[in-house]
Backbone as numpy.savetxt, mean C-alpha at the origin, in Angstrom:
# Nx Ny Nz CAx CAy CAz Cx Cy Cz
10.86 15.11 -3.55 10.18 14.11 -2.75 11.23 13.29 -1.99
10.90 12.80 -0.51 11.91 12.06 0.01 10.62 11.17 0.58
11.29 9.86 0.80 10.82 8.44 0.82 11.33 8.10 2.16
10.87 7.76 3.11 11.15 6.75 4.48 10.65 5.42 4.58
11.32 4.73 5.19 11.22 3.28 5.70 10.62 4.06 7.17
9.05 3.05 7.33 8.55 3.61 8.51 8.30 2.00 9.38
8.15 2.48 10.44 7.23 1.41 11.51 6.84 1.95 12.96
5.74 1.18 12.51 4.69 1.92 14.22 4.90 1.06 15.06
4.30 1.45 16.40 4.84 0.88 17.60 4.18 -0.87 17.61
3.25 -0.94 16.75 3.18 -2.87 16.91 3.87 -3.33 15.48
5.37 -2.66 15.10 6.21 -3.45 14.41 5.67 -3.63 12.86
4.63 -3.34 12.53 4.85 -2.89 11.00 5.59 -1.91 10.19
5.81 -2.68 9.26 6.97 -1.76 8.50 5.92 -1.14 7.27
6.33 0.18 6.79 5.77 0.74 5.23 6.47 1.68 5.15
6.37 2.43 3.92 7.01 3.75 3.36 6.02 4.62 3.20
6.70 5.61 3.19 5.99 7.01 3.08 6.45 7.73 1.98
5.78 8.52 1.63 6.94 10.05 0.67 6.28 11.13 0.73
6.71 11.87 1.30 6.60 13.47 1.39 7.32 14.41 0.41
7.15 15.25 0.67 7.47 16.81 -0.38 9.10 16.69 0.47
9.17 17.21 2.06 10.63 17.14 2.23 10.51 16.22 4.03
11.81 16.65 4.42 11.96 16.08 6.00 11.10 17.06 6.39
10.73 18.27 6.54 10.00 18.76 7.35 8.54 18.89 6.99
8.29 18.30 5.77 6.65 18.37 5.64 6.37 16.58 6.49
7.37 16.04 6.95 7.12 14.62 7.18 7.00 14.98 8.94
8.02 15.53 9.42 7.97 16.32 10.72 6.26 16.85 10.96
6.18 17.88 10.08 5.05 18.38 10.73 3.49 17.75 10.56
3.64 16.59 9.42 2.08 15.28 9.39 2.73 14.56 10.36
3.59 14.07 11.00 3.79 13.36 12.38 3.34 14.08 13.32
3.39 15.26 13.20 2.90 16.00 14.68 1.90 16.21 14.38
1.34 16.14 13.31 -0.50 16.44 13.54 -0.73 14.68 13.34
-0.47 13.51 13.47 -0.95 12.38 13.69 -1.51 12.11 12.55
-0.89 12.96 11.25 -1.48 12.29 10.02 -0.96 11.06 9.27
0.73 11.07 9.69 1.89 9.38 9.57 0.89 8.67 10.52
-0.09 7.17 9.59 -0.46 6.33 10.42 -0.19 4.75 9.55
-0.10 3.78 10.41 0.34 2.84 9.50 -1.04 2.23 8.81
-0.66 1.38 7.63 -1.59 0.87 6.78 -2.25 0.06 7.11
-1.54 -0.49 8.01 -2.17 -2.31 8.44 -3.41 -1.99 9.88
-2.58 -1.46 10.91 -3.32 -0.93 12.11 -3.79 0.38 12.20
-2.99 1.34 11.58 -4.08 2.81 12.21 -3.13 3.48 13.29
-2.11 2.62 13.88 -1.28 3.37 14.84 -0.67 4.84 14.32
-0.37 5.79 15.19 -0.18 7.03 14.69 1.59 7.18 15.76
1.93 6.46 16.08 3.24 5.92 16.99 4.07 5.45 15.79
4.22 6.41 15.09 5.59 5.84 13.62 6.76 6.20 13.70
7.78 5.75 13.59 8.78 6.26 13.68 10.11 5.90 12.39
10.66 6.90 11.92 11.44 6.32 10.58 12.48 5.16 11.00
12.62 4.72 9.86 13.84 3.61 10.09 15.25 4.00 9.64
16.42 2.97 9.69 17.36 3.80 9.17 17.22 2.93 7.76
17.80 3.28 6.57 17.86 2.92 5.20 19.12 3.41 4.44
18.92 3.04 3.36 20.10 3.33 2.52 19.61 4.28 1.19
20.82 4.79 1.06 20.53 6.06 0.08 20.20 6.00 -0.81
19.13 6.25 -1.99 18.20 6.04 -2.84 19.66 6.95 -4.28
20.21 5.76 -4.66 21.38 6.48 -5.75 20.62 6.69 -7.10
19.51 5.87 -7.38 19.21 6.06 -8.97 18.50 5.10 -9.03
18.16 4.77 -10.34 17.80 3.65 -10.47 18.95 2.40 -10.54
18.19 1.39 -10.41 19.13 -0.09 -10.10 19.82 -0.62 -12.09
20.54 -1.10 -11.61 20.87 -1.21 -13.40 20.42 -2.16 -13.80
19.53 -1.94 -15.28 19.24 -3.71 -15.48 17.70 -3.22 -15.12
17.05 -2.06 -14.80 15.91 -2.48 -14.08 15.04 -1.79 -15.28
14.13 -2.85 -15.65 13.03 -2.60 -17.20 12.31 -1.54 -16.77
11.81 -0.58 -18.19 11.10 0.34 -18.38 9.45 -0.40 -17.56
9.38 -1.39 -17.60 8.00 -2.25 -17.61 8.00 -2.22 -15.53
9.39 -2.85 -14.86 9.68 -2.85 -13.88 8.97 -1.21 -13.25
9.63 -0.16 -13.66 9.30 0.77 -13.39 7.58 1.05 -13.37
7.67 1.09 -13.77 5.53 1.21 -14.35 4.87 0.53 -13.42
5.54 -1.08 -12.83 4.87 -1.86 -11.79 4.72 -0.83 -10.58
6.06 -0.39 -10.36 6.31 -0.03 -9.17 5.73 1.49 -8.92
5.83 2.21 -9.78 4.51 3.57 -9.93 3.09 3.48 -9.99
2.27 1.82 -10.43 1.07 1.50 -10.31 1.19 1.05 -8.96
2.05 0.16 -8.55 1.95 0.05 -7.18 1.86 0.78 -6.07
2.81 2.07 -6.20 2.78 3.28 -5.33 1.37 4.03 -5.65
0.61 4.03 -6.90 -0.34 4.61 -7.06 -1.92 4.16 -6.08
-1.29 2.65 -5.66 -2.73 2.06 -5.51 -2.45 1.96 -3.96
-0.93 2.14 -3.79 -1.41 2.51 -2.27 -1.01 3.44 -1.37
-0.91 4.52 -2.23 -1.04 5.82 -1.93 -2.99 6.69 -2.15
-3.62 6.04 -2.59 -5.37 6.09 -2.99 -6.21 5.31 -2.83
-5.40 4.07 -2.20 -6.62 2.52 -1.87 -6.52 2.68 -0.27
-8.18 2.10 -0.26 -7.38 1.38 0.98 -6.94 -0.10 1.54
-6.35 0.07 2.34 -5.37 -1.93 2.49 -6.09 -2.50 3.54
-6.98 -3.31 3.13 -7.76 -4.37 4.25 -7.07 -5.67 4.38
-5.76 -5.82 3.81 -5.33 -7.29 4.02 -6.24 -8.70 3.64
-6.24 -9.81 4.82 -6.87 -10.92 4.27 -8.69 -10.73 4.12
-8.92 -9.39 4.92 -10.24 -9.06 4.67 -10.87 -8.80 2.78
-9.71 -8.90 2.16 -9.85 -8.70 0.56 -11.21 -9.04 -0.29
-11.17 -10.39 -0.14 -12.62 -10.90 -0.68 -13.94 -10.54 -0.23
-13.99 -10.28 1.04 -15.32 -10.31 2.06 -15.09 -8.52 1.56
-14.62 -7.53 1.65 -14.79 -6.71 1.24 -15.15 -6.29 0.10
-14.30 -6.29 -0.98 -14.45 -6.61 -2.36 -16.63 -7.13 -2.46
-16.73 -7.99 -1.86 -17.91 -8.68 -2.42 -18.99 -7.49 -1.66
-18.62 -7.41 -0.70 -19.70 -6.08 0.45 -19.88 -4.80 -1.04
-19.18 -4.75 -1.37 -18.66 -3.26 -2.71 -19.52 -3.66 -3.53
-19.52 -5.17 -4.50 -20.05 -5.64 -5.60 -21.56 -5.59 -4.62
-22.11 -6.06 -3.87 -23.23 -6.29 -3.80 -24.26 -5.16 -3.41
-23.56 -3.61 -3.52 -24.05 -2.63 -2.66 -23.74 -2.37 -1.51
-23.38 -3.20 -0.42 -23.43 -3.42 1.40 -22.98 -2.24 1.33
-21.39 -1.90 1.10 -21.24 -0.61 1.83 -21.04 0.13 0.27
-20.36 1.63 0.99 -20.59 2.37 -0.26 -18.91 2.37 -1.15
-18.86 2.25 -2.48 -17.48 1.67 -3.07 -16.29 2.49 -3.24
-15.09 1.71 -3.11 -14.10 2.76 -2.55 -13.00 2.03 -3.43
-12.15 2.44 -3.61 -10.26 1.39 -3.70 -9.87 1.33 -2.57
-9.47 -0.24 -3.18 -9.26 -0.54 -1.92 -8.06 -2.37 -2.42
-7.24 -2.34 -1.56 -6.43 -3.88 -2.20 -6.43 -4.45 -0.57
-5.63 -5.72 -1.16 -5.41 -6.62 0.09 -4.95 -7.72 -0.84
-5.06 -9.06 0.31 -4.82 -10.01 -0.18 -5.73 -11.05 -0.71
-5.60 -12.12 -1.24 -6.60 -13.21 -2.20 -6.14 -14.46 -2.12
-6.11 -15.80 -2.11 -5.53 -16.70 -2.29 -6.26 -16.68 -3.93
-5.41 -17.94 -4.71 -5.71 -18.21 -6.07 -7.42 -18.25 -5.99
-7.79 -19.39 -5.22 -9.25 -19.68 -4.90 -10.19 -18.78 -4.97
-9.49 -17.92 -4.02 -10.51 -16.73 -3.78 -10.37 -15.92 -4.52
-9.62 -15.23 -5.27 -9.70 -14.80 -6.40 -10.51 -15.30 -7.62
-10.41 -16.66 -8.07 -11.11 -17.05 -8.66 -13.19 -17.33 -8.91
-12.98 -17.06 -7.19 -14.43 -17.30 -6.58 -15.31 -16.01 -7.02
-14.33 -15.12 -6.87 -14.54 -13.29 -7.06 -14.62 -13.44 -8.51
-14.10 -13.56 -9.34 -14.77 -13.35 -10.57 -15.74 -14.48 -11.00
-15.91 -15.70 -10.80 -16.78 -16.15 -11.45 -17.80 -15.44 -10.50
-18.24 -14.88 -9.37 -19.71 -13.71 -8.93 -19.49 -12.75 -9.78
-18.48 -12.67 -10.66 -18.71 -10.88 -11.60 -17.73 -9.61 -10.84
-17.32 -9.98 -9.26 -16.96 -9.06 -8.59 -15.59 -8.74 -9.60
-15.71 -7.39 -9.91 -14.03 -6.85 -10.60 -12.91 -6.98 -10.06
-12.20 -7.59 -10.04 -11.21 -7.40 -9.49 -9.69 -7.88 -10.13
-8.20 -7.00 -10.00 -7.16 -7.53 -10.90 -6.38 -7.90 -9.64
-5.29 -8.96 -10.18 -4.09 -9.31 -9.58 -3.20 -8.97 -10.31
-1.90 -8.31 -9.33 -0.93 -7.57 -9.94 0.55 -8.12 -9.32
1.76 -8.12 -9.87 2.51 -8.64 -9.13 2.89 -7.72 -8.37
3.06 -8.26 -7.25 3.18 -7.21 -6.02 4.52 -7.36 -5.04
5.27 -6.55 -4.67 6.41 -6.16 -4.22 6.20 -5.70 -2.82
7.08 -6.65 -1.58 6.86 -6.17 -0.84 7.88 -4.92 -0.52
7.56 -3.94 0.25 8.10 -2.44 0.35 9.22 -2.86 0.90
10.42 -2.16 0.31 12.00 -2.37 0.54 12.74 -3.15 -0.19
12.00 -4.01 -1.51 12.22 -5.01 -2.42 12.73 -4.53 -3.86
């Protein structure tokens, strides 16, 4: 697996990971690299630094964050501050239910469970951290 630092043409940054450089080549040319935030299909890699190992010092527990994290958004989808208003559309039936993260203030998080709506907060890492 190889990992890129990406950003589309309105300046968001995310990562990717593919099988190799050329399975990443050929989902760019079919317009399947799109970013998380907008949908742009205009991505282009960044430059980065070489992935040596793991960092020293870095907990078995650390690790696990960062594989649940890659898990949820590599299979969710990311609506950003739309979080709550979505989330609640899911709990109430409106649309049909999916994974999906974003963001919450404390409030609104709190608002979401006392309605029952499920939902966890996780500590979250922004990509390149």
């Amino acid at each position: 697996m190889i990992r890129y630092e990406l950003r589309c043409r309105n300046d968001h940054s995310f990562e990717g990971w593919f099988q190799s450089s050329a399975a990443y080549d050929e989902q760019r040319k079919l317009r399947k690299v799109t970013c998380p935030v907008c949908g742009s299909a205009k991505v282009e890699k960044q430059i980065m630094a070489p992935n040596v190992g793991k960092k020293s010092g870095q907990s078995q527990a650390e690790e696990l964050r960062a594989k649940l994290q890659r898990h949820i958004e590599d299979n969710c989808e990311y609506v950003g501050e739309r979080f709550p208003e979505e989330a609640r559309r899911i709990h109430y039936g409106e649309t049909a239910p999916r994974g999906l993260y974003g963001e919450a203030s404390d409030q609104e998080a709190s608002e979401l469970a006392e309605e029952g709506v499920r939902v966890a907060r996780l500590p979250w890492r922004k990509r390149g951290n």
